[in-house]
C-alpha positions as CSV (number, residue, x, y, z in Angstrom):
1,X,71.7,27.2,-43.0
2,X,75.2,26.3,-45.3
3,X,78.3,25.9,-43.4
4,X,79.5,28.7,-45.2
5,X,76.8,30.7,-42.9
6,X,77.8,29.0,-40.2
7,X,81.5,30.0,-40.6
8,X,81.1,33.6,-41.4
9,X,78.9,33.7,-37.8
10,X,81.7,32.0,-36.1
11,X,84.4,33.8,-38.1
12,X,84.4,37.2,-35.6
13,X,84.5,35.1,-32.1
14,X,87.3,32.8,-33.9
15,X,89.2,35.6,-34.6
16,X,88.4,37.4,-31.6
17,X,89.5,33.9,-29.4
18,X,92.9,34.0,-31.4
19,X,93.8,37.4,-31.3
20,X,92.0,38.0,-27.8
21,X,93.1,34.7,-25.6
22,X,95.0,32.2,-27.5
23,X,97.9,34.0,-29.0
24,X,98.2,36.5,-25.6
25,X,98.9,33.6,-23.7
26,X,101.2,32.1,-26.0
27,X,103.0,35.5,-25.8
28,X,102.3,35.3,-22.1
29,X,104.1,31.6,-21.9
30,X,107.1,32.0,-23.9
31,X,107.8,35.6,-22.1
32,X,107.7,33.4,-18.7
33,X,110.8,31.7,-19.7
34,X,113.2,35.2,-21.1
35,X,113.9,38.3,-19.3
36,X,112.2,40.8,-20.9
37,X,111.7,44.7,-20.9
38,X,110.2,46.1,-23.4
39,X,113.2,48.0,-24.7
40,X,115.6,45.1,-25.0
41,X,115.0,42.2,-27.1
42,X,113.6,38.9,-24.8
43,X,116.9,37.2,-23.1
44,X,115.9,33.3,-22.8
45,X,116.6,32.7,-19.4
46,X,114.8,29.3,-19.0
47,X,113.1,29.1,-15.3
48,X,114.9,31.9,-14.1
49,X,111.9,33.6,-13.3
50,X,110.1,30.7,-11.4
51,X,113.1,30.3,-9.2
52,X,112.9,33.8,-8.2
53,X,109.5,33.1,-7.8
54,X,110.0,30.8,-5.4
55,X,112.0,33.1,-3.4
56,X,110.3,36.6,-3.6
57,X,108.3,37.1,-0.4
58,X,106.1,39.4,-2.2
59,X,104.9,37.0,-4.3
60,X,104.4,34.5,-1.4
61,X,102.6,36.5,0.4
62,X,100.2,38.1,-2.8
63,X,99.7,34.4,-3.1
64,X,98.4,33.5,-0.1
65,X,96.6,36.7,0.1
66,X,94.9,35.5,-3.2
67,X,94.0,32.1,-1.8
68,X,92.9,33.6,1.3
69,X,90.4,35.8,-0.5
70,X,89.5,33.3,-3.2
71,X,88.6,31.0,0.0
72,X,86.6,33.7,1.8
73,X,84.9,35.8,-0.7
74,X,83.5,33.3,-2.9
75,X,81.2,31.4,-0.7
76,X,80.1,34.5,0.7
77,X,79.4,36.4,-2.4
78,X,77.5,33.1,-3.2
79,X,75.5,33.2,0.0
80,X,74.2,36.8,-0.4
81,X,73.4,36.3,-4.0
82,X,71.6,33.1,-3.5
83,X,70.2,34.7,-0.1
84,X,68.9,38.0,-2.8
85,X,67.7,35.6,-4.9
86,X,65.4,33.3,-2.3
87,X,64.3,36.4,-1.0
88,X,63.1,38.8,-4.0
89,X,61.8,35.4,-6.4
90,X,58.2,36.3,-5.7
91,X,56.0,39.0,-7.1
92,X,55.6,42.0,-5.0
93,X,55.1,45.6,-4.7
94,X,58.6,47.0,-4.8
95,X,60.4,44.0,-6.0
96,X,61.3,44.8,-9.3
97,X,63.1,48.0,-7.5
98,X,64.7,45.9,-5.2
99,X,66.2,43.6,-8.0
100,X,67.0,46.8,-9.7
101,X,69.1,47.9,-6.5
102,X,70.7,44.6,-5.8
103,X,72.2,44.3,-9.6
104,X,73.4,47.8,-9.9
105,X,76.6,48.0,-7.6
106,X,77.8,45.8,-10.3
107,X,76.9,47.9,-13.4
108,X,79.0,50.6,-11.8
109,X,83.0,51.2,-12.8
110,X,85.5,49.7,-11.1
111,X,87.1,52.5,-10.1
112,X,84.0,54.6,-8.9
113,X,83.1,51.8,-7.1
114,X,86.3,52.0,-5.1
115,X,86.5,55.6,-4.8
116,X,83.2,55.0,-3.2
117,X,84.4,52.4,-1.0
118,X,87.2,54.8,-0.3
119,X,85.1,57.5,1.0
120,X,83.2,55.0,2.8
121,X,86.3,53.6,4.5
122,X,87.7,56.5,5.5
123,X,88.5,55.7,9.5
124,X,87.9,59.9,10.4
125,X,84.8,60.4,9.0
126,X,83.7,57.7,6.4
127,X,80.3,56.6,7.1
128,X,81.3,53.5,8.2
129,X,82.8,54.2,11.4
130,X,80.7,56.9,12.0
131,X,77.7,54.8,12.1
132,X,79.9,52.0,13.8
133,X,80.5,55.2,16.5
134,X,76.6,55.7,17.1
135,X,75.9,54.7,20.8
136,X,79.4,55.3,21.8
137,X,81.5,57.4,23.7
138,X,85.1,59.2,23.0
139,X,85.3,57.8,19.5
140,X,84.7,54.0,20.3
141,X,82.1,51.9,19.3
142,X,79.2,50.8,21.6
143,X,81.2,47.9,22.5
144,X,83.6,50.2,23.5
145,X,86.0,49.2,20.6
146,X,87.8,51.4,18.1
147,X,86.4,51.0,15.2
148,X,88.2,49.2,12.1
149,X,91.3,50.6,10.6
150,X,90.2,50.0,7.2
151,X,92.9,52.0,5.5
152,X,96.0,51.0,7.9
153,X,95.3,48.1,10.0
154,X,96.2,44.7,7.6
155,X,93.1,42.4,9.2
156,X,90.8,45.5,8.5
157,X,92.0,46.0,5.0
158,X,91.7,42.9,3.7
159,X,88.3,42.5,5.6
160,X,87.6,45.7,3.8
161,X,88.0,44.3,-0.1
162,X,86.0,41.4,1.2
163,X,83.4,43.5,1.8
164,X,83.4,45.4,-1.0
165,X,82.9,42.1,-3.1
166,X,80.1,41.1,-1.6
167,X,78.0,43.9,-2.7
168,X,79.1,43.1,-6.7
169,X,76.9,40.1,-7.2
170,X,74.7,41.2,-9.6
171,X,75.6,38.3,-12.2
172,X,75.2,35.8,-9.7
173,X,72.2,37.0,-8.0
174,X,70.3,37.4,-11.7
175,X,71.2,33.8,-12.9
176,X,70.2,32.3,-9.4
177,X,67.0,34.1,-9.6
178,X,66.5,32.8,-12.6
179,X,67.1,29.3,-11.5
180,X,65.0,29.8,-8.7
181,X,61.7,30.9,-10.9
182,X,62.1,28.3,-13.6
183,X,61.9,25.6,-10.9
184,X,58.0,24.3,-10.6
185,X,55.6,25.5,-8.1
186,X,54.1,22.0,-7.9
187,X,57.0,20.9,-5.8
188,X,56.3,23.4,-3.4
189,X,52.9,23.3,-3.5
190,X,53.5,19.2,-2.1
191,X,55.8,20.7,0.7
192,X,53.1,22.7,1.5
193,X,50.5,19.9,1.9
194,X,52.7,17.8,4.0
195,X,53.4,20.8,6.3
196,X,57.2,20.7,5.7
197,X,59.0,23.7,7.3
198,X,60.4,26.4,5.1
199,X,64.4,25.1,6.0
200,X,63.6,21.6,4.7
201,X,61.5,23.2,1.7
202,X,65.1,25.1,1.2
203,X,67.4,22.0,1.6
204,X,65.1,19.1,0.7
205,X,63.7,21.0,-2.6
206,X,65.3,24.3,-3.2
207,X,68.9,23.5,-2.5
208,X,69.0,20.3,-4.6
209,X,67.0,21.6,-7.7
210,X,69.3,25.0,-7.9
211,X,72.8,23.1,-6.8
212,X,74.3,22.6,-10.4
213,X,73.7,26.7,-10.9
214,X,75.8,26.8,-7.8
215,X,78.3,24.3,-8.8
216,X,79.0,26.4,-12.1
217,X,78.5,30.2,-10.0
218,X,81.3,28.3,-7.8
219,X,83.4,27.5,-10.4
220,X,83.1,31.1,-12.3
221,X,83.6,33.1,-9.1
222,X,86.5,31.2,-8.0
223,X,88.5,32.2,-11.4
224,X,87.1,34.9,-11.4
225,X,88.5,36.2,-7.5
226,X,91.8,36.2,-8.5
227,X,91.3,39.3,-10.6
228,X,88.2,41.4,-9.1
229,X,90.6,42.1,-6.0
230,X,92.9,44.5,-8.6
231,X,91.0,47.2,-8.3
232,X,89.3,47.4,-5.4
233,X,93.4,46.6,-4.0
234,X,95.3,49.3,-6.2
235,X,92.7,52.2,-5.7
236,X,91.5,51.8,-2.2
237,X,94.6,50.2,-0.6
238,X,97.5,50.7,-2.8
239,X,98.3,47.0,-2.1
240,X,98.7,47.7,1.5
241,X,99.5,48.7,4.7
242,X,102.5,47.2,5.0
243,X,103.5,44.5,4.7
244,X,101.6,44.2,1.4
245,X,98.5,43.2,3.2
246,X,96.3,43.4,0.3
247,X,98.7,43.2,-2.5
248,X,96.8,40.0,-4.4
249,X,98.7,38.4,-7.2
250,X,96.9,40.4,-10.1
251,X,98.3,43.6,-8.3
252,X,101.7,41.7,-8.3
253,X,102.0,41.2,-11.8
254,X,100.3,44.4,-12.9
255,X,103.4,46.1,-10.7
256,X,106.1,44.2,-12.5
257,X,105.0,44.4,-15.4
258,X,103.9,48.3,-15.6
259,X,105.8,49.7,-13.2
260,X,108.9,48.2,-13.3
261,X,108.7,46.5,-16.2
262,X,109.6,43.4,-15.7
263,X,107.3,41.4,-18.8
264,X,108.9,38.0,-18.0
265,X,108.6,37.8,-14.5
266,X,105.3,39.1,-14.5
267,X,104.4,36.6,-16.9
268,X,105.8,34.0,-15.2
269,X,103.4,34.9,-12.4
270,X,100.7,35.3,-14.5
271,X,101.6,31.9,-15.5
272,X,101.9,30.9,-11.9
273,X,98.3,32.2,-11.6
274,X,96.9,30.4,-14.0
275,X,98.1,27.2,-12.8
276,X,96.8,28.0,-9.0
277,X,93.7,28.7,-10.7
278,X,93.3,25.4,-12.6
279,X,93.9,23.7,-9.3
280,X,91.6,25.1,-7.2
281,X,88.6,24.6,-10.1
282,X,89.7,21.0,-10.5
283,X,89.6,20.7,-6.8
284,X,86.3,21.7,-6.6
285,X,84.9,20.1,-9.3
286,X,86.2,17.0,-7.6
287,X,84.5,17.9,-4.4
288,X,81.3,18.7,-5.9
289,X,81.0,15.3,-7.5
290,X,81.6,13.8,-4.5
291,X,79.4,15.4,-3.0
292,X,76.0,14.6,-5.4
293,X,77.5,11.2,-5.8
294,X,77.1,10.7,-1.6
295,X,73.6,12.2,-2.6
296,X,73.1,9.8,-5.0
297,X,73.8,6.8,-2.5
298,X,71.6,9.1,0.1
C-alpha cells in the first residue's frame, strides 16, 4: 500500500482530530484568558477568570465533589466489572444472557438512564426505599432507619450518582473479559495440580496477568469520571440539594457557559479541569509503576 493510500485513510480522523479536539481547545484556551459572551466580542482579560476561580465557592466545592467521586467511583466501577468479568468468563447455560444483561445499562441514553434512576430514587415510592422498607415498620427500614434521602439529603445524593455509575460498566467489563479468556488455561491447570486455593489462583495468576488491562481501565475511567457525573447530576439532582451537593465540575461549566453565558470563565474551568485531570493520571501512572517495579524486586 502507497503512502498516498495511507494518507487518504488517515485524511478523515486528521481532520476529524483538528476540527474535533485540537482547534476546540485552542478556542477553549485562549477564551480562558477574555471575558466573553457570545454577543460581545472576547474582552482579553488575562487571569481574570482564574482568580475568580480561586475565589468562587462553587467552583471549590464542584471540585472537590469531582475528586471525591473520581476517588470513589472509579475503583469501584473497576471492582464490579472485573468482579462481572471473573465471574461470567466460563461457558455456561445462561451466560451469554448474563453478559448480554451486564453490558446493556451502558448501551442505554444518558438521559433514560437517569430518568430511570430518578424513578428509582424517588424517597415516597421509588423502588428503592420500598424494598429498603420490607421488614419494617412505620416507614423505616428493618434496622429501624429511614431510609436514604436520595433526592434531598447531600450524603444520599451523591451516594446516589455513585451508584448509578456502577451499574454503566459495560466497556470495562467486555475488555476485562476479554483479558481474562485470552489468558492460558495451562496456568490454571498448574494451580490446580499443586492444590492452590482459588484467592491465590486470583492474586498469584489472575491478578498479575490482567493488571496492565487494569492499569489502562484505571487510567480511562479516571478521565473519564470527571464527565459521566453531568448527566446523571443535571437530570436526577439538578446539581443538588443545597449546597450544590452534586454540582461536579462538568455541571459547573456547562451552567456558565449555557446558562449564564459566561464562555471564558467556563473555559477557564474547563481548563482548570483539564489540568486536574492530567494530575491525577500522572499520579497514577506513577503509582502503578511503583507498584510492578516493588513486584519486580518481589
Amino acid at each position: 500500500m502507497s503512502r498516498r493510500q495511507l494518507g487518504f485513510m488517515l485524511a478523515p480522523y486528521v481532520v476529524g482530530l483538528v476540527g474535533l479536539v485540537l482547534l476546540p481547545a485552542a478556542a477553549t484556551l485562549v477564551l480562558a484568558f477574555a471575558d466573553y459572551d457570545l454577543v460581545q466580542p472576547p474582552q482579553w482579560t488575562g487571569t481574570a477568570n482564574f482568580t475568580e476561580l480561586a475565589g468562587d465557592g462553587i467552583f471549590r466545592t464542584a471540585l472537590l465533589n469531582s475528586l471525591v467521586f473520581a476517588a470513589v467511583a472509579v475503583p469501584l466501577r473497576l471492582l464490579v466489572a472485573l468482579g462481572l468479568a471473573l465471574l461470567l468468563h466460563r461457558r455456561a447455560p445462561g451466560v451469554g444472557t448474563a453478559r448480554t444483561v451486564a453490558a446493556l445499562p451502558t448501551a442505554v441514553p444518558e438521559v433514560a438512564y437517569g430518568l430511570l434512576w430518578l424513578w428509582l430514587f424517588n424517597p415516597l415510592y421509588g423502588p428503592v426505599n420500598q424494598l429498603l422498607r420490607v421488614g419494617g415498620e412505620n416507614g423505616l427500614t428493618a434496622l429501624g432507619r429511614t431510609p436514604p434521602q436520595w433526592l434531598t439529603d447531600p450524603t444520599d445524593a451523591r451516594a446516589a450518582i455513585i451508584i448509578m455509575s456502577l451499574f454503566t460498566v459495560g466497556e470495562s467489563f467486555l475488555v476485562l473479559l476479554a483479558a481474562r479468556l485470552v489468558l492460558p488455561p495451562e496456568v490454571y491447570e498448574l494451580a490446580s495440580i499443586e492444590d492452590a486455593t482459588p484467592w491465590d489462583v486470583f492474586r498469584r495468576v489472575t491478578l498479575p496477568l490482567i493488571a496492565p488491562v487494569l492499569g489502562l481501565l484505571l487510567v480511562r475511567d479516571t478521565i473519564l469520571s470527571f464527565q459521566v457525573s453531568f448527566v446523571p447530576a443535571l437530570v436526577v439532582t439538578d446539581g443538588g440539594p443545597p449546597p450544590y451537593a452534586t454540582t461536579y465540575l462538568s455541571l459547573f461549566v456547562y451552567r456558565n457557559a449555557f446558562e449564564y453565558l459566561r464562555y471564558g470563565y467556563a473555559s477557564a474551568a474547563t481548563v482548570v479541569m483539564l489540568l486536574v485531570t492530567v494530575a491525577a493520571v500522572i499520579l497514577q501512572w506513577r503509582l502503578l509503576r511503583r507498584w510492578q517495579h516493588l513486584r519486580a524486586r518481589g
